[in-house]
Every structure is written in C-alpha cells, then in structure tokens.
PyMOL Python script that loads the backbone (N, CA, C, O; Angstrom):
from pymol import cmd

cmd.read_pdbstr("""\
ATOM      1  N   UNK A   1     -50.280 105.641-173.093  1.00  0.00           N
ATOM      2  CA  UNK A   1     -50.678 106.973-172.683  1.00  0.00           C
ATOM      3  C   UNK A   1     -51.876 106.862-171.729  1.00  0.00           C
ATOM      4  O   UNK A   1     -52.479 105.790-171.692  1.00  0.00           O
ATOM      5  N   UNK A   2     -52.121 107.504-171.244  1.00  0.00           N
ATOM      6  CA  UNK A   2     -52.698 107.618-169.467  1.00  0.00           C
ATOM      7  C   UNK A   2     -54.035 108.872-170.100  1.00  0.00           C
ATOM      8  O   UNK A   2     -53.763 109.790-170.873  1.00  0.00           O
ATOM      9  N   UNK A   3     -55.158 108.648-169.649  1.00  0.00           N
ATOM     10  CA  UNK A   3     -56.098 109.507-170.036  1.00  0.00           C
ATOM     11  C   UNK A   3     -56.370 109.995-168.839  1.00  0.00           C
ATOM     12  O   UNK A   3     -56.565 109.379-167.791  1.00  0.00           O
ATOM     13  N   UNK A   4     -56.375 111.972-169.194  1.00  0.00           N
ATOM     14  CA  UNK A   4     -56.614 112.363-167.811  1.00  0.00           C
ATOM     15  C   UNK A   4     -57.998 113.282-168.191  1.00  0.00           C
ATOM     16  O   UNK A   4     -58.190 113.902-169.237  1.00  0.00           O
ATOM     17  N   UNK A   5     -58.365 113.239-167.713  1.00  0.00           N
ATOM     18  CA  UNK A   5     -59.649 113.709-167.404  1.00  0.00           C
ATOM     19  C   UNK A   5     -60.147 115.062-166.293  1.00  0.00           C
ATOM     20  O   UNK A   5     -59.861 114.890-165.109  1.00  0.00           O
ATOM     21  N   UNK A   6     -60.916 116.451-166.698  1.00  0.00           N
ATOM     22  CA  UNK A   6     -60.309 117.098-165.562  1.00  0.00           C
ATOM     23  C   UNK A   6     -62.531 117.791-165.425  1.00  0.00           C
ATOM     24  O   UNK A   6     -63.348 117.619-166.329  1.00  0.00           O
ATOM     25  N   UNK A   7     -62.779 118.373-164.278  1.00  0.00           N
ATOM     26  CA  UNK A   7     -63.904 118.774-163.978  1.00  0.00           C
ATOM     27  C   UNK A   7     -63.653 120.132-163.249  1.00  0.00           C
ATOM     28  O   UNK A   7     -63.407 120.175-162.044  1.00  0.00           O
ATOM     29  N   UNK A   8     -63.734 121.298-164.086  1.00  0.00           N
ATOM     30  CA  UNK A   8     -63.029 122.515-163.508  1.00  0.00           C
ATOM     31  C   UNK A   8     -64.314 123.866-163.390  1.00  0.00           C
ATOM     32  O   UNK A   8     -64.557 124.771-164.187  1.00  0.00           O
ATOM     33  N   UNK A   9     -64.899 123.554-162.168  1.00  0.00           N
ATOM     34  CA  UNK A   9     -66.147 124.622-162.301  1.00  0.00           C
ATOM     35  C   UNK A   9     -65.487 126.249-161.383  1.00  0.00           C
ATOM     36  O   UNK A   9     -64.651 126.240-160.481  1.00  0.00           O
ATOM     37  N   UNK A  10     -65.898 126.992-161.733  1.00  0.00           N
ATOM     38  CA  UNK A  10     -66.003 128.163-161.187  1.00  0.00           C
ATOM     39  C   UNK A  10     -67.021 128.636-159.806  1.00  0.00           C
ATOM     40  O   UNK A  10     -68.251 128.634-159.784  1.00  0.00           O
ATOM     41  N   UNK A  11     -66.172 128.991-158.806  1.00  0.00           N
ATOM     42  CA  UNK A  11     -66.701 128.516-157.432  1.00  0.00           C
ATOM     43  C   UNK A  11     -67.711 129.729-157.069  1.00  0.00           C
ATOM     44  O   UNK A  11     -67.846 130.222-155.950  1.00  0.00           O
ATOM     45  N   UNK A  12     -68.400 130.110-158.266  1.00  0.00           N
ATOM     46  CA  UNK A  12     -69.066 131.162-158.064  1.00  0.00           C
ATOM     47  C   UNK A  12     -70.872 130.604-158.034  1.00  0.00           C
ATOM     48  O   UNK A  12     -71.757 131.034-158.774  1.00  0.00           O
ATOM     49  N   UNK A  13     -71.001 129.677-157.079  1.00  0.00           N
ATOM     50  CA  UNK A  13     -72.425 128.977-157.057  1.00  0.00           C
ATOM     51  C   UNK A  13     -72.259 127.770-156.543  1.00  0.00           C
ATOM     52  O   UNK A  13     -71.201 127.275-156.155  1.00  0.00           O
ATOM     53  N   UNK A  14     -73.260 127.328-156.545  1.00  0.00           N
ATOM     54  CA  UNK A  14     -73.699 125.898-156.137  1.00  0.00           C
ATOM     55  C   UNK A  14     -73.773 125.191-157.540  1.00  0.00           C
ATOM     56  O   UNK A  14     -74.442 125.614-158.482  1.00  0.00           O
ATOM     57  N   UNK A  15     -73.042 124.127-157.551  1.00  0.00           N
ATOM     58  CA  UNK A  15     -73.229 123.077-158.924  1.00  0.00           C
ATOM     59  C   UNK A  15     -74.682 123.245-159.008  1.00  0.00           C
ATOM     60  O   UNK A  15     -75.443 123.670-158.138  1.00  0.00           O
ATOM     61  N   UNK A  16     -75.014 122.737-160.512  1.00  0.00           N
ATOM     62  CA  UNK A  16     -76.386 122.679-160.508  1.00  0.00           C
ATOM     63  C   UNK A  16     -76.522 120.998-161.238  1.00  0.00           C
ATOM     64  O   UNK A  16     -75.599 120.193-161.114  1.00  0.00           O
ATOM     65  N   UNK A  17     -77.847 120.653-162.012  1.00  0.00           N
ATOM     66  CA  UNK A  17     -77.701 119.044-162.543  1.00  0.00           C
ATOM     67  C   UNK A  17     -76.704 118.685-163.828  1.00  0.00           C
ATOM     68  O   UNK A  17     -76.253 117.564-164.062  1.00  0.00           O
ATOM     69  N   UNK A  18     -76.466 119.874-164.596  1.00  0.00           N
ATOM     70  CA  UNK A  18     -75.520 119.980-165.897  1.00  0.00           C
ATOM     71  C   UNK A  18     -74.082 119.546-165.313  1.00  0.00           C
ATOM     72  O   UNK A  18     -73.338 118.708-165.821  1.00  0.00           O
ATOM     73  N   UNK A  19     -73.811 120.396-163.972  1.00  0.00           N
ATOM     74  CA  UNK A  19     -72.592 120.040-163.314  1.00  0.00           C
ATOM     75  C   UNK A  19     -72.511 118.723-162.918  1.00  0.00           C
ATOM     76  O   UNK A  19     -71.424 118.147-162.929  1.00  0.00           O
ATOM     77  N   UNK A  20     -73.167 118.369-162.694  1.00  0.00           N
ATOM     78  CA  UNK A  20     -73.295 116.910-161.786  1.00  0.00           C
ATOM     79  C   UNK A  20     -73.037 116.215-163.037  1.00  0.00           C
ATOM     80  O   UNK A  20     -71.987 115.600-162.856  1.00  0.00           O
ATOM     81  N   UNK A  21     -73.463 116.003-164.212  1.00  0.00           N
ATOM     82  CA  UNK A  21     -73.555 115.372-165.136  1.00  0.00           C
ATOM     83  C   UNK A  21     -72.353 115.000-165.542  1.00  0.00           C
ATOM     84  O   UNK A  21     -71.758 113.923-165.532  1.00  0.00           O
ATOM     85  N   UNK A  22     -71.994 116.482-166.041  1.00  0.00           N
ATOM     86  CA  UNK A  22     -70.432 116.868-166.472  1.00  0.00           C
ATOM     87  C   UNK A  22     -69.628 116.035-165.728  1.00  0.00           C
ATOM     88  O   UNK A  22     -68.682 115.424-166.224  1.00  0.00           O
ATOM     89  N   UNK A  23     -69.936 115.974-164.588  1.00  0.00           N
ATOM     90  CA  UNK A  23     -68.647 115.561-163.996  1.00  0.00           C
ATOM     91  C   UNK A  23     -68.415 113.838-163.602  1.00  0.00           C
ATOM     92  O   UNK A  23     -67.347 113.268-163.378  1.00  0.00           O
ATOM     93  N   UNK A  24     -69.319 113.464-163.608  1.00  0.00           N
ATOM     94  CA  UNK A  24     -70.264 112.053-163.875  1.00  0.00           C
ATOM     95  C   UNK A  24     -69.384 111.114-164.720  1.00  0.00           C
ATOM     96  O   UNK A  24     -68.666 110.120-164.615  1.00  0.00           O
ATOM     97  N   UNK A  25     -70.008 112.292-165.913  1.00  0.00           N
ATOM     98  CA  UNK A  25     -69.271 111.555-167.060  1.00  0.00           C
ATOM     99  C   UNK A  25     -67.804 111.674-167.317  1.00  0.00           C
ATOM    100  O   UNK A  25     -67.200 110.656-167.655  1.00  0.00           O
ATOM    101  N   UNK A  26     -67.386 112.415-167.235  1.00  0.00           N
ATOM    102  CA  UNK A  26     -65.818 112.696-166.574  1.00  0.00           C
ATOM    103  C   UNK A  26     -65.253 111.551-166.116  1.00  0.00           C
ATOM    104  O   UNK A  26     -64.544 110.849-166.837  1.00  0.00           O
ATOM    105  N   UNK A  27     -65.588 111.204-164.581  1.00  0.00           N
ATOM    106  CA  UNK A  27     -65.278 110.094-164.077  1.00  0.00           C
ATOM    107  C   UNK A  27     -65.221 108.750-164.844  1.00  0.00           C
ATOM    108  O   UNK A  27     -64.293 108.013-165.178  1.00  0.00           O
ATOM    109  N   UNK A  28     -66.686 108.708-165.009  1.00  0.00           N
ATOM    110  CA  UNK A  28     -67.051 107.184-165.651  1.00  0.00           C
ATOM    111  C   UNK A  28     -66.015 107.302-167.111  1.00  0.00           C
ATOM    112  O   UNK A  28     -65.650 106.161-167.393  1.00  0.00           O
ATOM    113  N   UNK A  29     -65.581 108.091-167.868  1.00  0.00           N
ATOM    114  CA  UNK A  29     -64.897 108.012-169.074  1.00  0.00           C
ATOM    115  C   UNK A  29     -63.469 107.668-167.750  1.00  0.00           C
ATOM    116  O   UNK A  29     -63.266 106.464-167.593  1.00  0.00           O
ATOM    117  N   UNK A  30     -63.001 108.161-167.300  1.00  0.00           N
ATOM    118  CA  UNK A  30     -61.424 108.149-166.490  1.00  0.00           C
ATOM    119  C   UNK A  30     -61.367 106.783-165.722  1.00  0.00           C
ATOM    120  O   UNK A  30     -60.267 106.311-165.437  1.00  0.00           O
ATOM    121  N   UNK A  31     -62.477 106.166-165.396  1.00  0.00           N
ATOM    122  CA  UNK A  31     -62.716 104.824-164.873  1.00  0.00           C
ATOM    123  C   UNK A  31     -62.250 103.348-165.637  1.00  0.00           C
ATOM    124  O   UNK A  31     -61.366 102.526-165.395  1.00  0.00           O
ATOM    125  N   UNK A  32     -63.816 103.512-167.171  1.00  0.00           N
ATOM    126  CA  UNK A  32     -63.453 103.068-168.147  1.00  0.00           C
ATOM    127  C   UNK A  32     -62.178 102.616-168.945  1.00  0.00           C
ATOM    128  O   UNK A  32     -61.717 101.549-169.351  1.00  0.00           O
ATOM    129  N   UNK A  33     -61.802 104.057-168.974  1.00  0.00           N
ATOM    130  CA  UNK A  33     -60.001 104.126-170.065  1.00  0.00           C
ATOM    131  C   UNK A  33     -58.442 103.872-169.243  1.00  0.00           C
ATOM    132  O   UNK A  33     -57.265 103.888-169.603  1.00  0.00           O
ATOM    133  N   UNK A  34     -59.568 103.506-167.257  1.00  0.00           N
ATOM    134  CA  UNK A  34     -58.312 103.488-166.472  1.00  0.00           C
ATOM    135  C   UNK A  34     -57.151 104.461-166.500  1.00  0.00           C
ATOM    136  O   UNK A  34     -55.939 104.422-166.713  1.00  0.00           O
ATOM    137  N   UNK A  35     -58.211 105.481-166.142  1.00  0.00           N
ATOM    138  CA  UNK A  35     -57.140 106.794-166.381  1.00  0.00           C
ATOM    139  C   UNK A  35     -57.377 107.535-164.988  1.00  0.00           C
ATOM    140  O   UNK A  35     -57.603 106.924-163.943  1.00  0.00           O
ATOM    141  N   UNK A  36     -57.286 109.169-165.115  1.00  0.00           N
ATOM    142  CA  UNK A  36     -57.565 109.920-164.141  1.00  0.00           C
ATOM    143  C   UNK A  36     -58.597 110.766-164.363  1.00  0.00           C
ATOM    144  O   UNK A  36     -59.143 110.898-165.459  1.00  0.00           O
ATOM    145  N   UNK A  37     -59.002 111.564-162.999  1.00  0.00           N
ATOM    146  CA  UNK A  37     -59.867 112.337-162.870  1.00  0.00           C
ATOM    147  C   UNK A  37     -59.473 113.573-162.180  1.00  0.00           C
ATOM    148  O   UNK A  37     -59.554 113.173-161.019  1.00  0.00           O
ATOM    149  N   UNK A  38     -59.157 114.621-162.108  1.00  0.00           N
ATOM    150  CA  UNK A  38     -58.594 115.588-161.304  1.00  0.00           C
ATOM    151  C   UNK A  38     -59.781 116.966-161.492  1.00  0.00           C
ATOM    152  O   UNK A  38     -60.188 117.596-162.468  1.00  0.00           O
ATOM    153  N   UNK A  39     -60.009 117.013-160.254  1.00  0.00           N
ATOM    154  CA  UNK A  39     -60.982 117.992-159.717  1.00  0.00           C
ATOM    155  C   UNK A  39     -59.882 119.202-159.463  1.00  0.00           C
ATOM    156  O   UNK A  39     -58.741 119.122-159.008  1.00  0.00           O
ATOM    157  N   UNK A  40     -60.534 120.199-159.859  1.00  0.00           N
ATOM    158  CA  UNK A  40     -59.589 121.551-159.872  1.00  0.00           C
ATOM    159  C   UNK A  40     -61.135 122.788-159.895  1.00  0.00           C
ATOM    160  O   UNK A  40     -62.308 122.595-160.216  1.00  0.00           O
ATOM    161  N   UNK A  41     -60.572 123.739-159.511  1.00  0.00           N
ATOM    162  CA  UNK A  41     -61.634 124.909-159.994  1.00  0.00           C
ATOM    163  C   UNK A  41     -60.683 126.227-160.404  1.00  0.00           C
ATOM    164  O   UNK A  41     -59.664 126.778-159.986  1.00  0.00           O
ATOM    165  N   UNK A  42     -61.801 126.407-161.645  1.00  0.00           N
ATOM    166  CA  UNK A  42     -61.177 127.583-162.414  1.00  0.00           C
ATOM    167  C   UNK A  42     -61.073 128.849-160.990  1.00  0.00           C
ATOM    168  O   UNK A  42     -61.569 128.898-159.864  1.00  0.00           O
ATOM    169  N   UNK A  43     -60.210 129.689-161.740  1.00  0.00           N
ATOM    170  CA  UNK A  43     -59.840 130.934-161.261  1.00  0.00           C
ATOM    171  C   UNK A  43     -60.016 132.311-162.048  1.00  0.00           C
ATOM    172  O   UNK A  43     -59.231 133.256-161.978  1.00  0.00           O
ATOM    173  N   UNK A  44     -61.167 132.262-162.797  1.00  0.00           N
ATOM    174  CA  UNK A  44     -60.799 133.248-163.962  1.00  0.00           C
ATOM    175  C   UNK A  44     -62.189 134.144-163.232  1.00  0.00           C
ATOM    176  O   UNK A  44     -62.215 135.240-163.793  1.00  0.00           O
ATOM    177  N   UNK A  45     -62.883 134.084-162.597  1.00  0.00           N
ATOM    178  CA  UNK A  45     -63.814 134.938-162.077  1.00  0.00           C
ATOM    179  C   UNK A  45     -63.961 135.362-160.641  1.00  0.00           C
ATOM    180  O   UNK A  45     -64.970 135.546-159.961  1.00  0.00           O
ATOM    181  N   UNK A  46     -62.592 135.474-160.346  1.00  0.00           N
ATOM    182  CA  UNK A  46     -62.056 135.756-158.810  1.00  0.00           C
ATOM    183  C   UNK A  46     -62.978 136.872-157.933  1.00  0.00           C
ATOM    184  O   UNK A  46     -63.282 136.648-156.762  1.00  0.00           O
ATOM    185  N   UNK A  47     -63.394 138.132-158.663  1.00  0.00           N
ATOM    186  CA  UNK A  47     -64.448 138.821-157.863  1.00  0.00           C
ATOM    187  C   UNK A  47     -65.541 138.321-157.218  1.00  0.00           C
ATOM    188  O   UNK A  47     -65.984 138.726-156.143  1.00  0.00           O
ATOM    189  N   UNK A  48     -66.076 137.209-158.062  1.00  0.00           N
ATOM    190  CA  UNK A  48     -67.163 136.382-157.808  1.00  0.00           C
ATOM    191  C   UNK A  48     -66.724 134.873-157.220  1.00  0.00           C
ATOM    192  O   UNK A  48     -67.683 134.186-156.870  1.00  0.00           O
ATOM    193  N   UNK A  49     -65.831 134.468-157.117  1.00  0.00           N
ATOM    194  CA  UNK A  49     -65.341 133.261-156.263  1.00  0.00           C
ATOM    195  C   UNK A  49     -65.383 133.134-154.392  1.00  0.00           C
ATOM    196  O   UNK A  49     -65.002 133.979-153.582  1.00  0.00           O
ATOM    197  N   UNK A  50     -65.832 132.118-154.198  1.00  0.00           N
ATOM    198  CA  UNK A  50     -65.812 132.628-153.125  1.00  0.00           C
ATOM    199  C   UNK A  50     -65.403 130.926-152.641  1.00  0.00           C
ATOM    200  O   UNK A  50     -65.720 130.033-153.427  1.00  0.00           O
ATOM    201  N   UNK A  51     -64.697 130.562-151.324  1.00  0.00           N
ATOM    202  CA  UNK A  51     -64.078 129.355-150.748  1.00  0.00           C
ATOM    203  C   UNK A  51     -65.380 128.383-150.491  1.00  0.00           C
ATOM    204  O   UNK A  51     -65.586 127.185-150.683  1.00  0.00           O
ATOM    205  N   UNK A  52     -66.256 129.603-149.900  1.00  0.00           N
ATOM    206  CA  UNK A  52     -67.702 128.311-149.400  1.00  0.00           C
ATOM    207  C   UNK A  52     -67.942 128.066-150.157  1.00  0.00           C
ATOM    208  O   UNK A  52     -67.838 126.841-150.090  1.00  0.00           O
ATOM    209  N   UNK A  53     -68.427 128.412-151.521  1.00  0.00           N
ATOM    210  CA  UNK A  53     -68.688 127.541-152.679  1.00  0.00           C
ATOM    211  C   UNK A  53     -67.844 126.581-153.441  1.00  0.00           C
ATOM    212  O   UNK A  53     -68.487 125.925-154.261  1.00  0.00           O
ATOM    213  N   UNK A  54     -66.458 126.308-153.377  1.00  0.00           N
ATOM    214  CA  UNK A  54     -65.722 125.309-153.760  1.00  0.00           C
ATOM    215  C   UNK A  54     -66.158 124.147-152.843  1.00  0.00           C
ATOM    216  O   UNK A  54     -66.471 123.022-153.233  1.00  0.00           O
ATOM    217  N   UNK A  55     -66.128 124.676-151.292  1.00  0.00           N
ATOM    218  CA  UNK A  55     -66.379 123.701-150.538  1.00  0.00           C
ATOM    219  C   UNK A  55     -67.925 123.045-150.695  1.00  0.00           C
ATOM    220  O   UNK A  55     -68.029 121.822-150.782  1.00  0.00           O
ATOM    221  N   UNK A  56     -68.940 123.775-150.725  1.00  0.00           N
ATOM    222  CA  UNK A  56     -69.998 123.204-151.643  1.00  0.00           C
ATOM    223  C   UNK A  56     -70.257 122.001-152.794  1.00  0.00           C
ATOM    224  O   UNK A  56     -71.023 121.038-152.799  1.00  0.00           O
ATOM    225  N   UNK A  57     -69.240 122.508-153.795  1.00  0.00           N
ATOM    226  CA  UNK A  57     -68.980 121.599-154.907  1.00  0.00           C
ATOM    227  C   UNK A  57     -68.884 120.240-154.363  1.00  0.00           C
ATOM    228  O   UNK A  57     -69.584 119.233-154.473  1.00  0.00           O
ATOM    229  N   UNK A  58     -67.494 120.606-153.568  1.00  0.00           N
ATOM    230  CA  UNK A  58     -66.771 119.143-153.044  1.00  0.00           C
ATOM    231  C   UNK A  58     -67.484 118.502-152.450  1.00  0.00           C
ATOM    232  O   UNK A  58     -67.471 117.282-152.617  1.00  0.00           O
ATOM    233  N   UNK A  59     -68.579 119.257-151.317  1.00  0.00           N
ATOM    234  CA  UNK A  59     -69.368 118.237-150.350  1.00  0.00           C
ATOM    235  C   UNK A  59     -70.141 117.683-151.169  1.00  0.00           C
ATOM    236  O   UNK A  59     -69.932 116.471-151.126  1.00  0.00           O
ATOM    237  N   UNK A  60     -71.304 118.061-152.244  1.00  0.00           N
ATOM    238  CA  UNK A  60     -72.265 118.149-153.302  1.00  0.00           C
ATOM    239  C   UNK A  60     -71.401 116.513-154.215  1.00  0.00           C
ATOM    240  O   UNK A  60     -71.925 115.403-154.306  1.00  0.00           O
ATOM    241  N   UNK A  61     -70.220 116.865-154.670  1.00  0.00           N
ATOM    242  CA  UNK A  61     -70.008 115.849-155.242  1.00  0.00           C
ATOM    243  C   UNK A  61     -69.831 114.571-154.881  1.00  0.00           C
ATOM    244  O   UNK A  61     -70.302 113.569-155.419  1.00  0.00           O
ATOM    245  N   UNK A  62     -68.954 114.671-153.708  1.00  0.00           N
ATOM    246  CA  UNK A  62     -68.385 113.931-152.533  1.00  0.00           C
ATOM    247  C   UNK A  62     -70.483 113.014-152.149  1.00  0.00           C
ATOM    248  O   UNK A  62     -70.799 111.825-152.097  1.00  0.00           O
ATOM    249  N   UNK A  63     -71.260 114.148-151.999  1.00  0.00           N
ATOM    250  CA  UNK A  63     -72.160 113.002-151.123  1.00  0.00           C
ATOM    251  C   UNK A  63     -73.301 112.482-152.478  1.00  0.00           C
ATOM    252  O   UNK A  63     -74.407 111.979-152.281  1.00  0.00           O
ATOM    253  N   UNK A  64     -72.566 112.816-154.093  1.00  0.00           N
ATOM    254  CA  UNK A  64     -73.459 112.076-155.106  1.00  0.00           C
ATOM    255  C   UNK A  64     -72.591 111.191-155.436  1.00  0.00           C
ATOM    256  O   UNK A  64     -72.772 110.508-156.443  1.00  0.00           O
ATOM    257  N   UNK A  65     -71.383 111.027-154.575  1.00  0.00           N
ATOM    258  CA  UNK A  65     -70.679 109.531-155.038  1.00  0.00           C
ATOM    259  C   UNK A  65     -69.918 109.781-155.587  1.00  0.00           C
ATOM    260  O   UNK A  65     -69.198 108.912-156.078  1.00  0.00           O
TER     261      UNK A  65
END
""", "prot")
cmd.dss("prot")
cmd.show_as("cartoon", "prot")
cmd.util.cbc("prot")
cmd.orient("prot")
C-alpha cells in the first residue's frame, strides 16, 4: 500500500508558519514512507477564495523548497 499524503489549505490568505509546517511535514512523512504528496486546495469557502492566493501558496511553497 502506497501512502498518500495530502496539504489542502483554503486560498483565502497567505500561508502563514503553521502552514509551512503542516506541509513540511506532510512531505517529509510522503518522502520517508516513499509515498505521495498531493497539493490540492479546499473549496469550501468560495466567497472568500480568491486565484492570487492559491498562486501565493504555490510560489511561497515552491520558493521554501
């Protein structure tokens, strides 16, 4: 069995250090167990979602490695 691993923030902000963490450890567990990692963002607060902030996330995560 294949361990998947998922990091699903709500694109209503800028990650903050909890996020970073979260998702950190995410990885490093999906690394470890030679599994996956799948980046997704929730959809459950659509009034408040907005595209530049997903894209945020991604750059934010993308340039902490």
């Amino acid at each position: 069995m294949t361990v998947t691993v998922r990091f699903a923030p709500s694109p209503t902000g800028r990650i903050h250090i909890g996020n970073a963490r979260t998702a950190l450890f995410n990885w490093l567990f999906a690394v470890n167990n030679k599994g996956r990692y799948i980046q997704r963002f929730d959809d459950t607060d659509i009034g408040r979602s907005k595209q530049e902030f997903a894209d945020s996330i991604l750059y934010d995560l993308h340039w902490l490695g």
